[in-house]
MMTF fields as JSON, N, C-alpha, C and O atoms, coordinates in Angstrom:
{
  "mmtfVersion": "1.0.0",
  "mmtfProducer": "UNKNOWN",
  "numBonds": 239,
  "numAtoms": 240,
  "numGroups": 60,
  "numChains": 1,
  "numModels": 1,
  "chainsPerModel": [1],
  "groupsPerChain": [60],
  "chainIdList": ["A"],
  "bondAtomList": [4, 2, 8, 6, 12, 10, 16, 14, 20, 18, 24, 22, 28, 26, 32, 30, 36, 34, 40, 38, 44, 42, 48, 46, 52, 50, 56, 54, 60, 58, 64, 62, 68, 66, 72, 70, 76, 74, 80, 78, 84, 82, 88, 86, 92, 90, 96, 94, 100, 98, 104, 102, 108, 106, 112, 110, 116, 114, 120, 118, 124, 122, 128, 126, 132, 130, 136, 134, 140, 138, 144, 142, 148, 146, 152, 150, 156, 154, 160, 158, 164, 162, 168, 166, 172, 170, 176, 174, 180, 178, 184, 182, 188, 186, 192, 190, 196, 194, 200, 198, 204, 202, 208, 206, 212, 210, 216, 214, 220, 218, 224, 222, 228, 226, 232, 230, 236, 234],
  "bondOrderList": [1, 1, 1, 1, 1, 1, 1, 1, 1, 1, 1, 1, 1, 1, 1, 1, 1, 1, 1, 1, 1, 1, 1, 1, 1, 1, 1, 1, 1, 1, 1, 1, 1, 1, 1, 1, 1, 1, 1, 1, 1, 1, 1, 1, 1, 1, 1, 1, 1, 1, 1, 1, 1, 1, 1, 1, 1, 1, 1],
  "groupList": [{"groupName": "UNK", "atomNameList": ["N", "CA", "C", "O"], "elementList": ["N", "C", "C", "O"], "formalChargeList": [0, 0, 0, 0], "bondAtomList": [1, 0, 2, 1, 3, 2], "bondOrderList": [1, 1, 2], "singleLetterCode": "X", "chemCompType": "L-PEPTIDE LINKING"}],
  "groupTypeList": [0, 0, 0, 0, 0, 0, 0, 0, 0, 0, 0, 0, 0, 0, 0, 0, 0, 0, 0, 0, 0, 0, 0, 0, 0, 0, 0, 0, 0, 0, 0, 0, 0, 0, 0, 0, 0, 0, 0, 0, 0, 0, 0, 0, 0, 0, 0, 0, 0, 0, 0, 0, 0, 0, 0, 0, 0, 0, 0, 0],
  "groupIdList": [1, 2, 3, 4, 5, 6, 7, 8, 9, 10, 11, 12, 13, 14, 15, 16, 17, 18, 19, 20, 21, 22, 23, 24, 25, 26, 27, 28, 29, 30, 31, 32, 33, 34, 35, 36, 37, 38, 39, 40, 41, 42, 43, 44, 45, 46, 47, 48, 49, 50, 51, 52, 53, 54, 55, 56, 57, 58, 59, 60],
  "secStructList": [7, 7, 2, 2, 2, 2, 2, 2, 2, 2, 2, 2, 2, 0, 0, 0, 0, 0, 7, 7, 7, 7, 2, 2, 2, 2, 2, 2, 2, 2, 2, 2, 2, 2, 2, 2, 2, 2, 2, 2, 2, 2, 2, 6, 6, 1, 7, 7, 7, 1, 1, 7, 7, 7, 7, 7, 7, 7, 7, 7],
  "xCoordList": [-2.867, -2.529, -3.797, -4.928, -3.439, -5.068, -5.295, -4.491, -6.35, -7.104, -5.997, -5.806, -5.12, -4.022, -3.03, -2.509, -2.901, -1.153, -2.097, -1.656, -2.737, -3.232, -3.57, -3.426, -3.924, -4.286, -2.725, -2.373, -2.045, -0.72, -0.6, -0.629, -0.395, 0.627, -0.335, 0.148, -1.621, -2.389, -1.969, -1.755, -2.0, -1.345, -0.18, -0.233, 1.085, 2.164, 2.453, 3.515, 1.285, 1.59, 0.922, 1.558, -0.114, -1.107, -0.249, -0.22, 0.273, 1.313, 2.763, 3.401, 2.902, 4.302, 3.705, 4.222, 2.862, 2.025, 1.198, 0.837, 1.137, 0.44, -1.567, -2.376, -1.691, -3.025, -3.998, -3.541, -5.099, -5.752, -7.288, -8.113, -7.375, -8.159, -9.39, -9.161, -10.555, -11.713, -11.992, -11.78, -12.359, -12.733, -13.603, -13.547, -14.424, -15.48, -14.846, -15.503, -13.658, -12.989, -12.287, -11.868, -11.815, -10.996, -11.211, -10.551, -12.43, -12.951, -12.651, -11.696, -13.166, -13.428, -11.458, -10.962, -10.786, -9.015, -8.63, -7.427, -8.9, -8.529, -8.75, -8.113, -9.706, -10.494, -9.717, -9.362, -9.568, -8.906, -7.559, -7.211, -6.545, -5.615, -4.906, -3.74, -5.92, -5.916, -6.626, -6.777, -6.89, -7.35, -6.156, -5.859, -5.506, -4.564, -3.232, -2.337, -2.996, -1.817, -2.269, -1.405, -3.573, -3.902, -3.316, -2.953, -3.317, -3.382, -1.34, -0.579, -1.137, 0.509, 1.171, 2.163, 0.433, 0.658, 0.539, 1.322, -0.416, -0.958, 0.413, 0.891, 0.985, 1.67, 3.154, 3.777, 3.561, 4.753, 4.823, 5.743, 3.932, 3.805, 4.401, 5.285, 3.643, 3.995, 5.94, 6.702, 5.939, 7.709, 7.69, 7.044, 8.881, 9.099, 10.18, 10.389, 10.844, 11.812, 12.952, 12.837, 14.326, 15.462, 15.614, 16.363, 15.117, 15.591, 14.999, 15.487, 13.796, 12.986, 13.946, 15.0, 13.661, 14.774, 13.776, 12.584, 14.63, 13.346, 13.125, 13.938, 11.838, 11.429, 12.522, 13.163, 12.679, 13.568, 13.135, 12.04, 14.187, 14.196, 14.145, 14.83, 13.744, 13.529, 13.701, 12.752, 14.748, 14.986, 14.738, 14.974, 14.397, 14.287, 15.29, 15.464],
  "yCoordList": [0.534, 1.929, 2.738, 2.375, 4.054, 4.893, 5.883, 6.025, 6.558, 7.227, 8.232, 8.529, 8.914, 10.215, 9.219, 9.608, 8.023, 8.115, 7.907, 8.568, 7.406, 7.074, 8.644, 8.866, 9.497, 10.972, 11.424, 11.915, 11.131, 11.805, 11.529, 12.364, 9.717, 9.321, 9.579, 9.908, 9.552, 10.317, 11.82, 12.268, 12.237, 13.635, 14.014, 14.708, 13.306, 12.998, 12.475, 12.72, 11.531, 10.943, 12.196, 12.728, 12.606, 13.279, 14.72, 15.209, 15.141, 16.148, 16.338, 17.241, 14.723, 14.216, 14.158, 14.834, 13.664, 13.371, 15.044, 15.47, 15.5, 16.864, 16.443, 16.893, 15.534, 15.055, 15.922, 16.379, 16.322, 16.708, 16.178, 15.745, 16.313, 15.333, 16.161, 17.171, 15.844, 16.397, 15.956, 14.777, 16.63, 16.289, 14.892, 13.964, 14.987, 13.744, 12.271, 11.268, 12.169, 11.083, 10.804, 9.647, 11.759, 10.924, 9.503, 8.504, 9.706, 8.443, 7.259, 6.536, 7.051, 5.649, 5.864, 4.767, 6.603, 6.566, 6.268, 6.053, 6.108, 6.103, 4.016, 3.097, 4.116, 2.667, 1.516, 0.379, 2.251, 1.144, 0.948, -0.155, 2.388, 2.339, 1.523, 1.147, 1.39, 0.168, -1.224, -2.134, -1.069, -2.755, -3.436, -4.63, -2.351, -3.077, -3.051, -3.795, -1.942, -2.701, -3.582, -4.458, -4.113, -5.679, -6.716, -7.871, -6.048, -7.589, -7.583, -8.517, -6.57, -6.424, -7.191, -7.913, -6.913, -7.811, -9.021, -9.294, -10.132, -11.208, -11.774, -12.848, -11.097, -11.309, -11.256, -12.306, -10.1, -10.303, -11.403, -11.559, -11.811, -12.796, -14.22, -14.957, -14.335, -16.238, -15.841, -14.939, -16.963, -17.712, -18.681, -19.723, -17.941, -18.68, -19.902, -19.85, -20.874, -21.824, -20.804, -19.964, -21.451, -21.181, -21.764, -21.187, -22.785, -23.843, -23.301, -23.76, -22.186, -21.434, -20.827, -20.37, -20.784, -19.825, -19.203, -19.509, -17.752, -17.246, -17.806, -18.57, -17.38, -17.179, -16.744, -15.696, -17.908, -17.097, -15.532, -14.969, -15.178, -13.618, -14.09, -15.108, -13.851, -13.761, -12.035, -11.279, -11.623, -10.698, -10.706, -11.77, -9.949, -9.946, -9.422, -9.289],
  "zCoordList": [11.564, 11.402, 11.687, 11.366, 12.426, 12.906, 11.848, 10.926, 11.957, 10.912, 10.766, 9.587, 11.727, 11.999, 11.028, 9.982, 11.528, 10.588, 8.715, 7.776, 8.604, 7.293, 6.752, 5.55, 7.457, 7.079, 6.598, 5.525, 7.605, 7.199, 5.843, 4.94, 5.675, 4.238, 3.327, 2.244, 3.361, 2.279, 1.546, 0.42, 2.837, 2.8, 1.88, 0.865, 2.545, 1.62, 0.375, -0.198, -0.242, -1.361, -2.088, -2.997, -1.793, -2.604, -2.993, -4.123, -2.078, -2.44, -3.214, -3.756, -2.886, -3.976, -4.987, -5.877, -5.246, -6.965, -7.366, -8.463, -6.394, -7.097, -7.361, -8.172, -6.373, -6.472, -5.891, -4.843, -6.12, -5.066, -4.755, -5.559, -3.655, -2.793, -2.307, -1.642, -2.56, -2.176, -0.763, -0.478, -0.026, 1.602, 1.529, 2.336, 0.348, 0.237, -0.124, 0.155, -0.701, -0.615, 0.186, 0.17, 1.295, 2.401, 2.649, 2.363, 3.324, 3.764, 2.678, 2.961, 1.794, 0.753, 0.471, 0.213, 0.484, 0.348, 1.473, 1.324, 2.58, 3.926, 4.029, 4.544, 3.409, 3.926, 2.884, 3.194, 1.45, 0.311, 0.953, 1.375, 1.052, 2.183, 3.268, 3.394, 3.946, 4.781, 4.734, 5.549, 3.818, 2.845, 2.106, 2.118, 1.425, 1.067, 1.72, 1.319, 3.053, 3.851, 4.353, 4.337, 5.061, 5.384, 4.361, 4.581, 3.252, 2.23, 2.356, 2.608, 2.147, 2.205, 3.346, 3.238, 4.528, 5.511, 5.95, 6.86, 5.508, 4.922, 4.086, 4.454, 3.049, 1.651, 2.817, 2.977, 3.49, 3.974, 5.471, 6.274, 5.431, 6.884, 6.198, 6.636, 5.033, 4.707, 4.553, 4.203, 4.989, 4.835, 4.075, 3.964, 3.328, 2.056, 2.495, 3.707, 1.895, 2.313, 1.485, 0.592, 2.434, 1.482, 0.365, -0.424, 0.013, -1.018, -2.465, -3.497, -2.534, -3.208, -4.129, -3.687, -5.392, -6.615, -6.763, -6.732, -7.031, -8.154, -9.461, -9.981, -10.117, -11.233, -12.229, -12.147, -13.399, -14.714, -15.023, -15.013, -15.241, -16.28, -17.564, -17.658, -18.346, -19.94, -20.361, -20.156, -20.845, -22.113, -23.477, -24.048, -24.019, -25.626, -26.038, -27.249]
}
């Protein structure tokens, strides 16, 4: 993703949440940003088997 689309969804979240953003953090929000869609992408790449259950639910 380029610095324009990451500006955008910054943009957008920060305005859905009512956040506001100092010019001086773009950068270091821009960079965590795209650190962790790397890791998201990494996480949605492995294939799981069909034979896989989920994890029990436990309620109280």
């Amino acid at each position: 993703m380029d610095d324009a689309a990451l500006d955008a969804w910054i943009e957008a979240a920060t305005a859905a949440l009512g956040i506001a953003v100092k010019p001086e953090w773009r950068q270091a929000i821009r960079t965590h940003l795209a650190i962790s869609l790397g890791h998201a992408e990494t996480v949605l790449a492995a294939e799981l088997s069909d034979h896989l259950d989920p994890a029990p639910v436990f309620r109280a």
